[in-house]
C-alpha positions as CSV (number, residue, x, y, z in Angstrom):
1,X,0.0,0.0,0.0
2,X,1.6,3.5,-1.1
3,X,2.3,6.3,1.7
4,X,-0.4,8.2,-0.3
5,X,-2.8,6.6,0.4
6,X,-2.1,5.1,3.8
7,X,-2.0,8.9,5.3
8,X,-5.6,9.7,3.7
9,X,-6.8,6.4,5.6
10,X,-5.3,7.9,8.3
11,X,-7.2,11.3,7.8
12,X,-10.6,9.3,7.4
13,X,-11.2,12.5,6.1
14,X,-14.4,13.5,8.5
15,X,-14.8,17.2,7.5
16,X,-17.3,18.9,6.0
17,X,-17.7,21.3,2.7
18,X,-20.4,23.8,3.3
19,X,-21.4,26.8,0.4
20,X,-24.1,29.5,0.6
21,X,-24.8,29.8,-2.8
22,X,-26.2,33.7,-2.5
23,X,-24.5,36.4,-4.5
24,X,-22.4,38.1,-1.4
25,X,-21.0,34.9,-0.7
26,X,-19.7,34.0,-4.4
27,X,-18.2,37.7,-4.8
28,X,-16.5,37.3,-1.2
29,X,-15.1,33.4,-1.9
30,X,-14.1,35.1,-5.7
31,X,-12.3,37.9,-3.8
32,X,-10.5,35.7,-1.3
33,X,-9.6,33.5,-4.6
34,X,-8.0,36.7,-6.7
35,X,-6.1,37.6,-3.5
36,X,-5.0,34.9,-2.8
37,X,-3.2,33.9,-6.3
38,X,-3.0,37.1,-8.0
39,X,0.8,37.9,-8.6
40,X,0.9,40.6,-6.6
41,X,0.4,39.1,-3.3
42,X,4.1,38.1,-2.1
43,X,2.8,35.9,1.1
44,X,0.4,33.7,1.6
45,X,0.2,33.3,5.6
46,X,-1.6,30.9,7.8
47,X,-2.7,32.5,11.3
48,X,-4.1,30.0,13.8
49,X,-6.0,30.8,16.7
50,X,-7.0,27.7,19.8
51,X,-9.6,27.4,22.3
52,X,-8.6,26.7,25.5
53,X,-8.7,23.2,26.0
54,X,-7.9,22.7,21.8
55,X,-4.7,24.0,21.7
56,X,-3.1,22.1,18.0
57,X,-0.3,19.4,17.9
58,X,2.7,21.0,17.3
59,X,6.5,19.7,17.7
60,X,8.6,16.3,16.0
61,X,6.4,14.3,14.4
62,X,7.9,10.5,14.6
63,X,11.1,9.8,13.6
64,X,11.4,11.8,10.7
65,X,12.2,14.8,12.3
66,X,9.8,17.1,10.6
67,X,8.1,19.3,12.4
68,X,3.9,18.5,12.6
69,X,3.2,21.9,11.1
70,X,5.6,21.4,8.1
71,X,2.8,19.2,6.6
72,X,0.7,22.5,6.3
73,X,3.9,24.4,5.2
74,X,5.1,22.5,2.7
75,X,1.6,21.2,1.1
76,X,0.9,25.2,0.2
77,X,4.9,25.8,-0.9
78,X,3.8,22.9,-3.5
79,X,0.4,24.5,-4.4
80,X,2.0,27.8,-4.8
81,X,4.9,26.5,-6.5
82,X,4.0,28.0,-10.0
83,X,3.5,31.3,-8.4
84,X,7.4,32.9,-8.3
85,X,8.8,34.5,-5.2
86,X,5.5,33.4,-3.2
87,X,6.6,33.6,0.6
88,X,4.5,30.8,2.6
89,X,4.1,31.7,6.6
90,X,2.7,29.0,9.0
91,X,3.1,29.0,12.4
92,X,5.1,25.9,13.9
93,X,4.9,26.5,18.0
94,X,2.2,27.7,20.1
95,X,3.9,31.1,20.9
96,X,3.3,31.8,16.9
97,X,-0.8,31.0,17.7
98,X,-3.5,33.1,19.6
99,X,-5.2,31.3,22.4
100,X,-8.6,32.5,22.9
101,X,-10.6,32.0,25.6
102,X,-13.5,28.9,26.4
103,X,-16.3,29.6,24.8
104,X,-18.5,27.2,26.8
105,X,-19.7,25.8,23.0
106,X,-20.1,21.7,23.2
107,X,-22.4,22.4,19.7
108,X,-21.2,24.9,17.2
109,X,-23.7,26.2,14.6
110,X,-22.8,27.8,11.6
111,X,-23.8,31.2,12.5
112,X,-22.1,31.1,15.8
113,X,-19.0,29.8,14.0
114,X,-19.0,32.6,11.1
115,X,-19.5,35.0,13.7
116,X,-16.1,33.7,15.9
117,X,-14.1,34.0,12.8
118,X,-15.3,37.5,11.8
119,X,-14.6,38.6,15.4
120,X,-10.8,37.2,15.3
121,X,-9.4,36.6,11.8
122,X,-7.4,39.5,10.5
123,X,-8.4,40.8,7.2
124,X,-7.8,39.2,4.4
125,X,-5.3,40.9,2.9
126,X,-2.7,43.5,4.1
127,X,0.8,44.7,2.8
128,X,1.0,42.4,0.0
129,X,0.0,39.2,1.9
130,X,-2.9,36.8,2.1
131,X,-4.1,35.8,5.5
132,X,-6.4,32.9,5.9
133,X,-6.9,32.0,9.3
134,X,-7.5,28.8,11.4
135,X,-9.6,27.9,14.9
136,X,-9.3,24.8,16.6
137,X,-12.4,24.5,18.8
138,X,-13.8,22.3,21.6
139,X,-17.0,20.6,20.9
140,X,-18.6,19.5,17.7
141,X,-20.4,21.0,14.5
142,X,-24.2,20.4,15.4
143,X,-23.9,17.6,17.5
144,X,-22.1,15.5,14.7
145,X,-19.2,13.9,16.2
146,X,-18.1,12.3,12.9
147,X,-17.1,16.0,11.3
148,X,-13.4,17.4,11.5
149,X,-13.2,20.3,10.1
150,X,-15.5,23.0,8.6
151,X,-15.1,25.7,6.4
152,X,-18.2,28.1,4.9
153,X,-17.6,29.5,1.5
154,X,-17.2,33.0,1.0
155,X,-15.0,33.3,4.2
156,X,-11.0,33.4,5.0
157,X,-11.0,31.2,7.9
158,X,-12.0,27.7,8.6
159,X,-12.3,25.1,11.9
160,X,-10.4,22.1,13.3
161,X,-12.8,20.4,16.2
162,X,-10.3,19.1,18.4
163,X,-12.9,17.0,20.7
164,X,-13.7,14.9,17.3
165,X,-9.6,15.0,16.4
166,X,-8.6,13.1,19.2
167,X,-11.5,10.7,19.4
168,X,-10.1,9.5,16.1
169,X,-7.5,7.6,18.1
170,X,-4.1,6.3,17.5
171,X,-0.8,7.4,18.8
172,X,0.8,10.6,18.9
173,X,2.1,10.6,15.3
174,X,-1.7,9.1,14.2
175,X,-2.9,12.1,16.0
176,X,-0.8,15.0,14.5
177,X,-2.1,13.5,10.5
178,X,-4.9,13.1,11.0
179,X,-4.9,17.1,12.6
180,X,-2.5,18.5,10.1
181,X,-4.7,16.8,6.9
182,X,-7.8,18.7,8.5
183,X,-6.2,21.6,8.3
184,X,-4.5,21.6,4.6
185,X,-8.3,20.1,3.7
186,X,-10.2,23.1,4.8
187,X,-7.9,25.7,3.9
188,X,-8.0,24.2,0.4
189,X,-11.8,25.1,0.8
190,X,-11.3,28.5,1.9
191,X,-8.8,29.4,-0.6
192,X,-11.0,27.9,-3.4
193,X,-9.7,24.9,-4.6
194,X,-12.0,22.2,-7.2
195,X,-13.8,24.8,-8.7
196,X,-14.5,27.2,-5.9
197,X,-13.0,30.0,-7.7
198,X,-10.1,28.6,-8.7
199,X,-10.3,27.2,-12.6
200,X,-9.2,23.4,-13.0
201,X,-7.0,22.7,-15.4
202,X,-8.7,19.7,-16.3
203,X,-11.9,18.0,-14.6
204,X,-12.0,16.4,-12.0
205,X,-14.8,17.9,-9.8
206,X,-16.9,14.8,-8.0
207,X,-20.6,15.8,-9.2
208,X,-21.9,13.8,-6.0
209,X,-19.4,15.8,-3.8
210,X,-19.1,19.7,-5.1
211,X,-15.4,21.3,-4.5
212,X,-14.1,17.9,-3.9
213,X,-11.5,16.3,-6.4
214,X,-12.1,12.1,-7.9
215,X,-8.5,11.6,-7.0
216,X,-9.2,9.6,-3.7
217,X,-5.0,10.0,-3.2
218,X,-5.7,13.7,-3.3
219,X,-6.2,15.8,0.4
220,X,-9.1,17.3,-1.4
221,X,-11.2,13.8,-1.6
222,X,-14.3,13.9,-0.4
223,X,-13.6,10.5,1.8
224,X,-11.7,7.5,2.0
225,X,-12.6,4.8,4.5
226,X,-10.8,2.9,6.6
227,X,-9.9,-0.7,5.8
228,X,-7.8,-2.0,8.5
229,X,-5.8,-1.1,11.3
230,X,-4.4,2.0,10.6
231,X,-1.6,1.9,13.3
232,X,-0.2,-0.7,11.4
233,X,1.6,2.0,8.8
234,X,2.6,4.8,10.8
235,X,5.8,3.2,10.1
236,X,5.7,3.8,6.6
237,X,4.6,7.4,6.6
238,X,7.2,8.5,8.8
239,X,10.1,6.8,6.8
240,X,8.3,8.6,3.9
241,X,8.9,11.7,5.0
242,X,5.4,12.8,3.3
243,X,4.5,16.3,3.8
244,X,3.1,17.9,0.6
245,X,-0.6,16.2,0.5
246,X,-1.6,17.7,-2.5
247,X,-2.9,15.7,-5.2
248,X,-1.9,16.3,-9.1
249,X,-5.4,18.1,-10.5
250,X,-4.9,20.8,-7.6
251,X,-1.3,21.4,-8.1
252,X,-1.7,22.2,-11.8
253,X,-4.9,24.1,-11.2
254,X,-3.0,26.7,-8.2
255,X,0.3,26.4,-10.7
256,X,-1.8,27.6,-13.7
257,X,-4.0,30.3,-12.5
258,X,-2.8,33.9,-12.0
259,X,-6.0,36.2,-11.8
């Protein structure tokens, strides 16, 4: 079985796509899109913000000596690769994250979720940089304690539920995939990868799954179950040393489009 797709077992991928399909929330997703990857913009930075009590992985992941948040980093230096002189920014400790306080939330709805990122994301673009923003929260996305990670189109932050991250199981290497895959995943959203904004180069939109790519090797795969113990090939990853999770299609749709 390849590394590829032994870490998107691992991911189990649990999150969850949603679009508003009204007018505002197109021209706001195309916005965030031609900031994002219009040649002008010389950074594209991550900012990640924690609940108490949700505070992300970070540190050596297994033996390979990467650092946990490397998988984020080097998955967008990959996407961004056609894009010269692109500066990618992710945090890799906690003193490079906002803690926020408890907001005594077991069941996040999506208005009370849009209205936390509004109130801490920074805007979306500032001295020639992209900012897209992260929030690893307690609790789960109305009641469902199946979904990872959420992201609401038209907006330049997603969530990471950290109660249904952990309940995922595994070790600590387990643990800081299946986190770090949530959070390339919804980002992908938010930036707006299989035909959120940004063009594909050639097809591969699943009809049954909107903004979510056929290739099940791909990070932006709708699902993949799990068919055995997925313990069993932590081994493999780490001697892989797989960080870019980025599947073919998306690479040469970010490497092709320059609004």
């Amino acid at each position: 079985m390849s590394i590829k797709y032994i870490i998107f077992i691992l991911f189990l991928i649990l999150s969850a796509c949603f679009n508003d399909e009204s007018s505002d929330s197109s021209d706001n997703q195309n916005e965030i899109v031609r900031s994002v990857f219009s040649d002008s913009t010389r950074s594209f930075k991550v900012h990640v913000f924690y609940e108490e009590g949700a505070t992300p992985y970070t540190g050596v992941i297994g033996i390979s000596g990467n650092d946990t948040w490397d998988i984020t980093q080097e998955s967008y230096r990959a996407l961004f690769s056609g894009h010269s002189g692109r500066n990618i920014e992710v945090p890799s400790s906690i003193s490079q994250m906002t803690g926020i306080v408890d907001q005594s939330t077991s069941s996040w709805t999506s208005t009370s979720l849009i209205s936390l990122g509004q109130q801490y994301a920074p805007d979306l673009f500032s001295d020639s940089t992209a900012n897209i923003t992260i929030i690893f929260l307690n609790g789960t996305y109305n009641d469902n304690s199946s979904i990872l990670g959420v992201h609401f189109s038209g907006n330049p932050f997603a969530f990471v539920f950290k109660d249904v991250v952990t309940s995922v199981g595994g070790d600590d290497v387990t643990q800081k995939y299946v986190e770090q895959t949530t959070v390339v995943h919804e980002i992908g959203h938010a930036i707006g990868l299989v035909n959120n904004g940004v063009p594909m180069a050639q097809p591969h939109e699943d009809s049954n799954h909107p903004h979510h790519t056929t290739n099940e090797s791909g990070v932006m795969y709708w699902a993949v179950e799990s068919s055995g113990n997925i313990l069993s090939f932590l081994t493999d990853i780490i001697t892989g040393s797989r960080l870019n999770l980025f599947e073919t299609e998306s690479l040469q749709d970010a490497q092709a489009y320059h609004p």
